[in-house]
NUPAPA-101766 format. One line per field, with one value per atom (N, C-alpha, C, O, CB): residue number from 0; residue in one letter; x, y, z. Coordinates in steps of 0.1 Angstrom, whole numbers, plus 5000, padded with zeros to 4 digits. Last residue first. Glycine has a CB too. Example, Ala and Ser with C-alpha at 12.3 -4.5 7.8 and 13.67 -1.06 7.14 Angstrom:
BEGIN
seq <- c(1 | 1 | 1 | 1 | 1 | 0 | 0 | 0 | 0 | 0)
type <- c(s | s | s | s | s | a | a | a | a | a)
u <- c(5128 | 5137 | 5129 | 5134 | 5141 | 5132 | 5123 | 5132 | 5142 | 5113)
v <- c(4978 | 4989 | 5000 | 5011 | 4994 | 4943 | 4955 | 4967 | 4967 | 4955)
w <- c(5071 | 5071 | 5079 | 5080 | 5057 | 5078 | 5078 | 5078 | 5085 | 5090)
This chain:
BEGIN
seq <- c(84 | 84 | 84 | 84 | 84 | 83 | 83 | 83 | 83 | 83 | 82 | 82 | 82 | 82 | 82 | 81 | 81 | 81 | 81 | 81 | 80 | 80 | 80 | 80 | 80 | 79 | 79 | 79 | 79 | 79 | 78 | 78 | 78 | 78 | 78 | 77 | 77 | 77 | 77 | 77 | 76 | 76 | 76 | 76 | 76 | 75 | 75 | 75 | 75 | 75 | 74 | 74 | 74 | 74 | 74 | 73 | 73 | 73 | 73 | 73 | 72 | 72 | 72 | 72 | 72 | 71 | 71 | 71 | 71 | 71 | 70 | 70 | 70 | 70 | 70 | 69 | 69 | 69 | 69 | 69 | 68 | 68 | 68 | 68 | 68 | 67 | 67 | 67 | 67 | 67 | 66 | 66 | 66 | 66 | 66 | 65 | 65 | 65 | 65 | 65 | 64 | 64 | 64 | 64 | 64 | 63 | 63 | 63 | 63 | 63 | 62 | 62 | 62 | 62 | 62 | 61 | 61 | 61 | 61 | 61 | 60 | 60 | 60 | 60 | 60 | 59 | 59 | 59 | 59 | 59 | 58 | 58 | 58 | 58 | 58 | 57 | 57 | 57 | 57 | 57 | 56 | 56 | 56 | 56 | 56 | 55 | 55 | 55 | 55 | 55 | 54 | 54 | 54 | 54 | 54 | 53 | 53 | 53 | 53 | 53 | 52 | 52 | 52 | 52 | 52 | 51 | 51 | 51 | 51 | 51 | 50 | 50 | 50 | 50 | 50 | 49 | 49 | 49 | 49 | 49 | 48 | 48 | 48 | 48 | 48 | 47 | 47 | 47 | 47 | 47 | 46 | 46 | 46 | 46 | 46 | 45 | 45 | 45 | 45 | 45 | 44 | 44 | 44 | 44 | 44 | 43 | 43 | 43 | 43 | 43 | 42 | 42 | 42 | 42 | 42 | 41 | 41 | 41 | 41 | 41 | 40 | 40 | 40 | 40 | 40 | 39 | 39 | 39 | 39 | 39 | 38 | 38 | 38 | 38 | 38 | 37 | 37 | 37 | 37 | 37 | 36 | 36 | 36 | 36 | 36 | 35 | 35 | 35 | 35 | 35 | 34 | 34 | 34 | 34 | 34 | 33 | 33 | 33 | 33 | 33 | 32 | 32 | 32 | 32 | 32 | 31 | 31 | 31 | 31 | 31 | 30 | 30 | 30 | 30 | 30 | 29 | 29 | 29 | 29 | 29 | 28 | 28 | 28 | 28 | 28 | 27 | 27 | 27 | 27 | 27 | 26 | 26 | 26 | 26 | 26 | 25 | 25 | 25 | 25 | 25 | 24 | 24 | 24 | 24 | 24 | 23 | 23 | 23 | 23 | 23 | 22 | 22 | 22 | 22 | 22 | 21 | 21 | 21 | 21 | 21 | 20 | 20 | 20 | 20 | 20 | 19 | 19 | 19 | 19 | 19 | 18 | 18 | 18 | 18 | 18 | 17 | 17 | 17 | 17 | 17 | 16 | 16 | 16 | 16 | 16 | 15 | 15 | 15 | 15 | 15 | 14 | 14 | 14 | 14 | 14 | 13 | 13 | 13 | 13 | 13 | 12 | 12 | 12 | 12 | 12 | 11 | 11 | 11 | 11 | 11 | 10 | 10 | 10 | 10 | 10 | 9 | 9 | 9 | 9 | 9 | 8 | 8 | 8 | 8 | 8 | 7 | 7 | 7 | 7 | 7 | 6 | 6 | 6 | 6 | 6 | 5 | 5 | 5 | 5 | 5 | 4 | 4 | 4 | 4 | 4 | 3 | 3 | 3 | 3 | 3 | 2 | 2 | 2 | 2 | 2 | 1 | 1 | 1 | 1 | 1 | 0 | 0 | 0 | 0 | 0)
type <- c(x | x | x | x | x | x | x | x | x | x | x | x | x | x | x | x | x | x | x | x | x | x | x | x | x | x | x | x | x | x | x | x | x | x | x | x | x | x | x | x | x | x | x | x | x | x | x | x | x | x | x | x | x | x | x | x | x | x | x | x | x | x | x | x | x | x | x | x | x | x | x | x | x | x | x | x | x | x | x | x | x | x | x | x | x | x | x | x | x | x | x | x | x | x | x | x | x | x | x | x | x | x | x | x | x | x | x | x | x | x | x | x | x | x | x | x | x | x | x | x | x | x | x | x | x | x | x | x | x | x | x | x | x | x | x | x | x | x | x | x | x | x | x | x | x | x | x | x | x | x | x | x | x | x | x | x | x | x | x | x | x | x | x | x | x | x | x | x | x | x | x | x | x | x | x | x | x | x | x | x | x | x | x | x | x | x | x | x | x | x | x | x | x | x | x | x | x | x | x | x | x | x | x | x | x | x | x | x | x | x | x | x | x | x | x | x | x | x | x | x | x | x | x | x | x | x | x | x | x | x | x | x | x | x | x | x | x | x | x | x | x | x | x | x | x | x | x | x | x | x | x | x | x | x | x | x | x | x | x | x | x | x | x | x | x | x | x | x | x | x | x | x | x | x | x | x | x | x | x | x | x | x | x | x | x | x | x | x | x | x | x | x | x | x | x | x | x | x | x | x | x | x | x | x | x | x | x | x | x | x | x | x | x | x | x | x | x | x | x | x | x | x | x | x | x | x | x | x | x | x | x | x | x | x | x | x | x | x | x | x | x | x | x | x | x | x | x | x | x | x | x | x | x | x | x | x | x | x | x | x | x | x | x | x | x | x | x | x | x | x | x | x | x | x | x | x | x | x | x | x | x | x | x | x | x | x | x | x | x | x | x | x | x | x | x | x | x | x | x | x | x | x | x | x | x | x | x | x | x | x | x | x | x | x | x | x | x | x | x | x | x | x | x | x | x)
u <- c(5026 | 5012 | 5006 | 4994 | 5009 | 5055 | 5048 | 5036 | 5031 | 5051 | 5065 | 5068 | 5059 | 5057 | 5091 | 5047 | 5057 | 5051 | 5041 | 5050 | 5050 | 5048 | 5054 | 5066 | 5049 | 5044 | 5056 | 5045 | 5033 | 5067 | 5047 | 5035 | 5047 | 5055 | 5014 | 5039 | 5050 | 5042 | 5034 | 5068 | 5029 | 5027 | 5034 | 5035 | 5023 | 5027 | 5035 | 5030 | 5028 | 5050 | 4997 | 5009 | 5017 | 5014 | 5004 | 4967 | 4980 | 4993 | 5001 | 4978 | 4951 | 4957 | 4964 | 4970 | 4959 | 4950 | 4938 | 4942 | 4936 | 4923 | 4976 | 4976 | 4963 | 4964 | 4978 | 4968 | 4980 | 4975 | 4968 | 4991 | 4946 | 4946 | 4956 | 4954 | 4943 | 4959 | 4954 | 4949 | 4949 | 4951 | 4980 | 4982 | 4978 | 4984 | 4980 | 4957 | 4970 | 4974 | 4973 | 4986 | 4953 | 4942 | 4946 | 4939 | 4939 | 4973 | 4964 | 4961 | 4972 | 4953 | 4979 | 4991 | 4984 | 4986 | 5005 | 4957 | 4963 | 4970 | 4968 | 4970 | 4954 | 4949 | 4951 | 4948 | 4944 | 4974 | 4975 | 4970 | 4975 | 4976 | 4963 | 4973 | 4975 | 4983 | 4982 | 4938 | 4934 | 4947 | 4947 | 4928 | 4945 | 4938 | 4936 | 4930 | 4930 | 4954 | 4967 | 4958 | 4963 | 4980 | 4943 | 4944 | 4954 | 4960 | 4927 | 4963 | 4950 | 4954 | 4965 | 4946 | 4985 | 4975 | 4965 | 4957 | 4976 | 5009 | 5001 | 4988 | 4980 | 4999 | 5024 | 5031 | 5022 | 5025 | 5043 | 5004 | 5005 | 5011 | 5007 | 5013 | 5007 | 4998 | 4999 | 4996 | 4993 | 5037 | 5033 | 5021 | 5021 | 5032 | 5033 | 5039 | 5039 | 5043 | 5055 | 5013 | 5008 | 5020 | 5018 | 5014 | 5031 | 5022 | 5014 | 5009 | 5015 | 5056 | 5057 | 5043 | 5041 | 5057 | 5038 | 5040 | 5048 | 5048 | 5047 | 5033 | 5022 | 5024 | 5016 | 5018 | 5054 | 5050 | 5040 | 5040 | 5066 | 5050 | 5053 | 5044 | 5032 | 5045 | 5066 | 5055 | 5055 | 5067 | 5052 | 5084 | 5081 | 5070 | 5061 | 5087 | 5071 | 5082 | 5084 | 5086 | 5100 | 5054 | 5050 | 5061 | 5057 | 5038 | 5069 | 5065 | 5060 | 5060 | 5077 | 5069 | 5059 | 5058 | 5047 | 5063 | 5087 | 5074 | 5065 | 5053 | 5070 | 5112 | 5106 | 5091 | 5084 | 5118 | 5112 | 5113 | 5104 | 5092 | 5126 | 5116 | 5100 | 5103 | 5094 | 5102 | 5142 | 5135 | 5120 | 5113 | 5139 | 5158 | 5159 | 5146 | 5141 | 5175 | 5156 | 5153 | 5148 | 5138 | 5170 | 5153 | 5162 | 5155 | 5145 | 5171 | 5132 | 5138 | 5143 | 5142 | 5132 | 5117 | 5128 | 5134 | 5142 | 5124 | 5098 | 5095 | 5101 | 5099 | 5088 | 5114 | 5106 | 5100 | 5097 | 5095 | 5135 | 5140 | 5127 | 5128 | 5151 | 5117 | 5122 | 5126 | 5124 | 5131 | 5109 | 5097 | 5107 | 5106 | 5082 | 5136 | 5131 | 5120 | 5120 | 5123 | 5141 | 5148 | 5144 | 5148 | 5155 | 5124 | 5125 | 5131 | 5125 | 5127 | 5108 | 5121 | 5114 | 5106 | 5141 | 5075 | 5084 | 5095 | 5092 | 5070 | 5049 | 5063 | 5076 | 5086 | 5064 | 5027 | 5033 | 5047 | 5055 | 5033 | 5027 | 5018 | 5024 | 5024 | 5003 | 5048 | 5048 | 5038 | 5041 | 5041 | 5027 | 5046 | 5051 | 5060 | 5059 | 5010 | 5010 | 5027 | 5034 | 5003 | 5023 | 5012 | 5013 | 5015 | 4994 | 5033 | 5040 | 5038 | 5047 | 5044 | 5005 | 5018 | 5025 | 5024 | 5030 | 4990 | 4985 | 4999 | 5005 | 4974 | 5012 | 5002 | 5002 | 5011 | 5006 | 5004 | 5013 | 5002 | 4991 | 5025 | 5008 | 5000 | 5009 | 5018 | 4990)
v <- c(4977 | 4980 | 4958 | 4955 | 4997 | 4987 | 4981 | 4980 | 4987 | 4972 | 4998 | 5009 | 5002 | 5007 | 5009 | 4992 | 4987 | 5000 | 5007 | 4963 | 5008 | 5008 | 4997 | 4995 | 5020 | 5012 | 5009 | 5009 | 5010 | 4996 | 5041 | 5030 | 5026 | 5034 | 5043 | 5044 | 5046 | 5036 | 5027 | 5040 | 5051 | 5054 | 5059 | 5069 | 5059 | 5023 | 5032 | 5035 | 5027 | 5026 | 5017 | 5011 | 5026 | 5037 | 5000 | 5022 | 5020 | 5019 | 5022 | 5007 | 5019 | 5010 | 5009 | 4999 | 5004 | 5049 | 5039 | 5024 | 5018 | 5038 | 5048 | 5052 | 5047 | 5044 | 5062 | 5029 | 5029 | 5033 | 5024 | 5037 | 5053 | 5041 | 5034 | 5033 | 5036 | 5073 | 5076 | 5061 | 5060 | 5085 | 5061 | 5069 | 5068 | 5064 | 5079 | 5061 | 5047 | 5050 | 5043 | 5047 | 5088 | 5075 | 5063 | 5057 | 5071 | 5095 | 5104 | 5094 | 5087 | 5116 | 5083 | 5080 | 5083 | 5075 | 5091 | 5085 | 5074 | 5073 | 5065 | 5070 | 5115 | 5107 | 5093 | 5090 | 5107 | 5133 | 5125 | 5117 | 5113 | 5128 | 5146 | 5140 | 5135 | 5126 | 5146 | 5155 | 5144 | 5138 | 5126 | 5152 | 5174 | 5160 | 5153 | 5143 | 5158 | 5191 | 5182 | 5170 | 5159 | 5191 | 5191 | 5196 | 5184 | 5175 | 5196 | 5194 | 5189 | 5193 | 5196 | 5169 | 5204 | 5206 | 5198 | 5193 | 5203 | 5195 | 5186 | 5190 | 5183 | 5178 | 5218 | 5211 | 5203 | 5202 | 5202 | 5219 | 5230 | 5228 | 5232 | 5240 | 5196 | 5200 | 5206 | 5202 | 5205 | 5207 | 5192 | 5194 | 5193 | 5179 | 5229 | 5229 | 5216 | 5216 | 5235 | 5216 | 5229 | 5225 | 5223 | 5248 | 5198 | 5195 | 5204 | 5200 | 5187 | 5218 | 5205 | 5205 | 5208 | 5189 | 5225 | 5236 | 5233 | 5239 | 5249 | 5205 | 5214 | 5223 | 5227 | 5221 | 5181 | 5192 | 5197 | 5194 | 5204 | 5144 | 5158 | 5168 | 5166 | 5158 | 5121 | 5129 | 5137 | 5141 | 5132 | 5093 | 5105 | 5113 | 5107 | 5110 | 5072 | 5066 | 5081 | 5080 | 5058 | 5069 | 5072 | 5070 | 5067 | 5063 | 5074 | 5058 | 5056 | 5046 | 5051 | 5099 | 5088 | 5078 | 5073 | 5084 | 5110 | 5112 | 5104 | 5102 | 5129 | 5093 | 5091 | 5099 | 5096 | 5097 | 5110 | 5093 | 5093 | 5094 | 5084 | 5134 | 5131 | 5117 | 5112 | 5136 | 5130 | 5133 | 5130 | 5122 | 5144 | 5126 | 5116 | 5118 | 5107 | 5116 | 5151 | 5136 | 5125 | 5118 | 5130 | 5177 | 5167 | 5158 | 5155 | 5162 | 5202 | 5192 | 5189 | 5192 | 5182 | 5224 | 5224 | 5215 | 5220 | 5230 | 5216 | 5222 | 5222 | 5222 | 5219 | 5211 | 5222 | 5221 | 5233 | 5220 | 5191 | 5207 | 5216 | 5227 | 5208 | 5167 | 5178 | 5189 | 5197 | 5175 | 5164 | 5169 | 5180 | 5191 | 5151 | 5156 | 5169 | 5175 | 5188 | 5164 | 5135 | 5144 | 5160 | 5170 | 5138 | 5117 | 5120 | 5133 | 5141 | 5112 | 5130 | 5122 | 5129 | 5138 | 5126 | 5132 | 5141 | 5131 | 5126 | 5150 | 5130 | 5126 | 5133 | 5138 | 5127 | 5130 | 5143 | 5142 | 5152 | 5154 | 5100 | 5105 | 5124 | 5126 | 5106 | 5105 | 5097 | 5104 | 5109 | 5081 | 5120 | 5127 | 5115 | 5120 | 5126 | 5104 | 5119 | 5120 | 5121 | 5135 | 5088 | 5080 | 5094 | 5095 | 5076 | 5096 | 5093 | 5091 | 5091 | 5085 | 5106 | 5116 | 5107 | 5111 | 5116 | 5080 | 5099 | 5100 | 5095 | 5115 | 5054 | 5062 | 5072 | 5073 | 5069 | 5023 | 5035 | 5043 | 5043 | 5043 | 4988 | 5000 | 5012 | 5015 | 5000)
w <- c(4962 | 4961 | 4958 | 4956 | 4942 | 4981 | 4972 | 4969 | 4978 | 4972 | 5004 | 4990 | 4976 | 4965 | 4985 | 5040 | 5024 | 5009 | 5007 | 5017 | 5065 | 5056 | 5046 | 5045 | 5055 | 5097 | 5091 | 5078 | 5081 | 5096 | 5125 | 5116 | 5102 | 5097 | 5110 | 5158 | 5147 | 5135 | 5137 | 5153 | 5185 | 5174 | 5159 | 5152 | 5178 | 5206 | 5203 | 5187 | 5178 | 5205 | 5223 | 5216 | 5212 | 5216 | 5199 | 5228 | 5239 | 5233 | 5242 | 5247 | 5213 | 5222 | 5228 | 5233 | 5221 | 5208 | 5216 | 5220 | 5230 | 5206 | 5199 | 5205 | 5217 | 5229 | 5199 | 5169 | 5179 | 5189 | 5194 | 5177 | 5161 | 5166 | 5172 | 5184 | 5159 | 5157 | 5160 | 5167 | 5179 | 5152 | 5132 | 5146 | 5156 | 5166 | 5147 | 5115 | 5119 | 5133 | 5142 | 5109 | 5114 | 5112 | 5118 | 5126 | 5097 | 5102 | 5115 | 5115 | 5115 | 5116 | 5076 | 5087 | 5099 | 5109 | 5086 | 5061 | 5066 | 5078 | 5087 | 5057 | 5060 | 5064 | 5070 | 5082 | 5057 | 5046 | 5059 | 5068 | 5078 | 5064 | 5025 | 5025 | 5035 | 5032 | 5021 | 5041 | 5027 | 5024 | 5021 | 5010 | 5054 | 5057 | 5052 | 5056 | 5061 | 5039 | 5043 | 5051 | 5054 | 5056 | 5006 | 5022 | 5025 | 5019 | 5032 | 4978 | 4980 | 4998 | 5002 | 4974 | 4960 | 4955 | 4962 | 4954 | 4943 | 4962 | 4959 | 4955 | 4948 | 4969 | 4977 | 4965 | 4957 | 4945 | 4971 | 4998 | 4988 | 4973 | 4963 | 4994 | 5013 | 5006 | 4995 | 4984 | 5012 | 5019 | 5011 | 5005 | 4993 | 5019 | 5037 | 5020 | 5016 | 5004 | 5018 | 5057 | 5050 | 5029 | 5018 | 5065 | 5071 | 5062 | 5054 | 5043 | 5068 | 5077 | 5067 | 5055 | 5043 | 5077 | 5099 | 5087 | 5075 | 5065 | 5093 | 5113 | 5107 | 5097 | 5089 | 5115 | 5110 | 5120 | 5106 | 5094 | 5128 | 5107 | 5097 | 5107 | 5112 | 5076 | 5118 | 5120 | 5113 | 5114 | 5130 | 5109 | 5112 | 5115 | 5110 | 5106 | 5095 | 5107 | 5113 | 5125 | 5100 | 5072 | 5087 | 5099 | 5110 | 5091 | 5044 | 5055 | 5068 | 5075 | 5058 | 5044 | 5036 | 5042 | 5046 | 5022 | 5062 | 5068 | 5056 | 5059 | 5071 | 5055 | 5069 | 5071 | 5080 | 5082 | 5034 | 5036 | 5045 | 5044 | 5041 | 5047 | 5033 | 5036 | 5042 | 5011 | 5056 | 5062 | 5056 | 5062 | 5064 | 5031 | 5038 | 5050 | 5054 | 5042 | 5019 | 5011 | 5024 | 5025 | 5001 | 5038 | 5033 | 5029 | 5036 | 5043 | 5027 | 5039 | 5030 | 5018 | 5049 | 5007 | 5019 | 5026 | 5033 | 5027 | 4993 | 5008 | 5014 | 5026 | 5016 | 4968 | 4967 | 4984 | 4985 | 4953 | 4981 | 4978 | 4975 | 4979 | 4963 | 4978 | 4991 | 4991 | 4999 | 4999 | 4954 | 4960 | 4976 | 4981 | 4965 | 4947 | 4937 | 4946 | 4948 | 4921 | 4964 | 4961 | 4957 | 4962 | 4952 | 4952 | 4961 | 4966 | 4974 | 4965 | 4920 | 4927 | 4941 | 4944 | 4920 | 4904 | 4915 | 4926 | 4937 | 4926 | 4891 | 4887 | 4894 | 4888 | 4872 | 4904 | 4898 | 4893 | 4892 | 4908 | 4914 | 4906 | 4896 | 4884 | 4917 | 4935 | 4921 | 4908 | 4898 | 4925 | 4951 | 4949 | 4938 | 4931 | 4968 | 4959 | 4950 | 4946 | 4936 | 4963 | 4968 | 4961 | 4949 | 4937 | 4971 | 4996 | 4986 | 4969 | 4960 | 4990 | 5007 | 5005 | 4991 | 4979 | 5021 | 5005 | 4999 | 4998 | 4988 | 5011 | 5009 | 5017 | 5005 | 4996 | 5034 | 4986 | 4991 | 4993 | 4988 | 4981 | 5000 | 5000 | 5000 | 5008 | 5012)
Protein backbone atom coordinates (compact mmCIF):
# COMPACT_ATOMS: atom_id res chain seq x y z
CA UNK A 1 0.00 0.00 0.00
CA UNK A 2 1.33 3.54 -0.90
CA UNK A 3 0.16 6.21 1.68
CA UNK A 4 -1.52 9.91 -0.13
CA UNK A 5 1.76 11.56 0.46
CA UNK A 6 4.00 9.34 -1.43
CA UNK A 7 1.23 8.02 -3.94
CA UNK A 8 0.95 11.90 -4.98
CA UNK A 9 4.55 12.70 -5.10
CA UNK A 10 4.76 9.67 -7.88
CA UNK A 11 1.79 10.53 -9.44
CA UNK A 12 3.34 14.30 -10.20
CA UNK A 13 6.32 12.55 -11.28
CA UNK A 14 8.39 14.09 -8.51
CA UNK A 15 12.05 12.15 -7.34
CA UNK A 16 12.45 12.03 -3.91
CA UNK A 17 14.84 14.39 -3.88
CA UNK A 18 13.09 16.87 -6.29
CA UNK A 19 9.66 16.95 -4.05
CA UNK A 20 12.17 17.81 -0.89
CA UNK A 21 14.00 20.65 -2.22
CA UNK A 22 10.63 22.19 -3.28
CA UNK A 23 9.48 22.20 0.84
CA UNK A 24 12.76 22.42 1.88
CA UNK A 25 13.85 19.23 3.88
CA UNK A 26 16.22 16.72 3.32
CA UNK A 27 15.29 13.62 1.10
CA UNK A 28 15.90 11.64 3.78
CA UNK A 29 13.51 13.31 6.17
CA UNK A 30 10.04 13.08 3.33
CA UNK A 31 11.25 9.31 3.62
CA UNK A 32 10.59 9.09 6.93
CA UNK A 33 7.37 11.16 6.79
CA UNK A 34 5.92 8.84 3.55
CA UNK A 35 6.54 5.85 5.47
CA UNK A 36 5.00 7.22 8.70
CA UNK A 37 8.24 6.60 10.69
CA UNK A 38 8.14 10.53 11.24
CA UNK A 39 5.49 12.86 11.97
CA UNK A 40 5.30 15.85 9.70
CA UNK A 41 5.03 19.22 12.01
CA UNK A 42 2.22 21.40 10.67
CA UNK A 43 3.98 23.64 8.75
CA UNK A 44 5.68 20.52 6.67
CA UNK A 45 2.21 19.45 6.21
CA UNK A 46 0.77 22.85 5.00
CA UNK A 47 3.91 22.91 2.04
CA UNK A 48 3.30 19.25 1.06
CA UNK A 49 -0.17 20.00 0.64
CA UNK A 50 0.50 23.02 -1.20
CA UNK A 51 3.15 21.12 -3.49
CA UNK A 52 0.05 18.55 -4.06
CA UNK A 53 -2.55 20.55 -4.52
CA UNK A 54 -5.01 18.88 -1.97
CA UNK A 55 -5.62 19.61 2.17
CA UNK A 56 -3.30 18.17 4.35
CA UNK A 57 -6.17 15.97 5.70
CA UNK A 58 -6.62 14.38 2.66
CA UNK A 59 -2.67 14.02 2.48
CA UNK A 60 -2.54 12.50 5.91
CA UNK A 61 -5.14 10.67 6.38
CA UNK A 62 -3.73 7.36 6.55
CA UNK A 63 -0.91 8.03 8.72
CA UNK A 64 -3.60 10.38 11.49
CA UNK A 65 -5.79 7.51 11.24
CA UNK A 66 -3.01 4.72 11.92
CA UNK A 67 -1.79 6.87 14.61
CA UNK A 68 -4.57 7.58 15.95
CA UNK A 69 -5.39 4.14 16.59
CA UNK A 70 -2.02 2.92 17.95
CA UNK A 71 -2.40 5.20 20.54
CA UNK A 72 -6.24 3.94 21.63
CA UNK A 73 -4.29 1.03 22.24
CA UNK A 74 -2.04 2.00 23.87
CA UNK A 75 0.93 1.07 21.57
CA UNK A 76 3.54 3.16 20.27
CA UNK A 77 2.75 5.42 17.43
CA UNK A 78 4.98 4.59 14.72
CA UNK A 79 3.48 3.03 11.63
CA UNK A 80 5.61 0.93 9.08
CA UNK A 81 4.77 0.85 5.59
CA UNK A 82 5.69 -1.30 2.43
CA UNK A 83 6.85 0.93 -1.03
CA UNK A 84 4.84 -1.91 -2.82
CA UNK A 85 1.15 -1.95 -3.87
Amino acid sequence: MLLTVRKLRLENGLSLAEAAQRVGIAPAVLSRVETGQQVAWPGLRLRLSGLYGVSDSVLFREIDEAQNYLRELGGEARIETSTTT
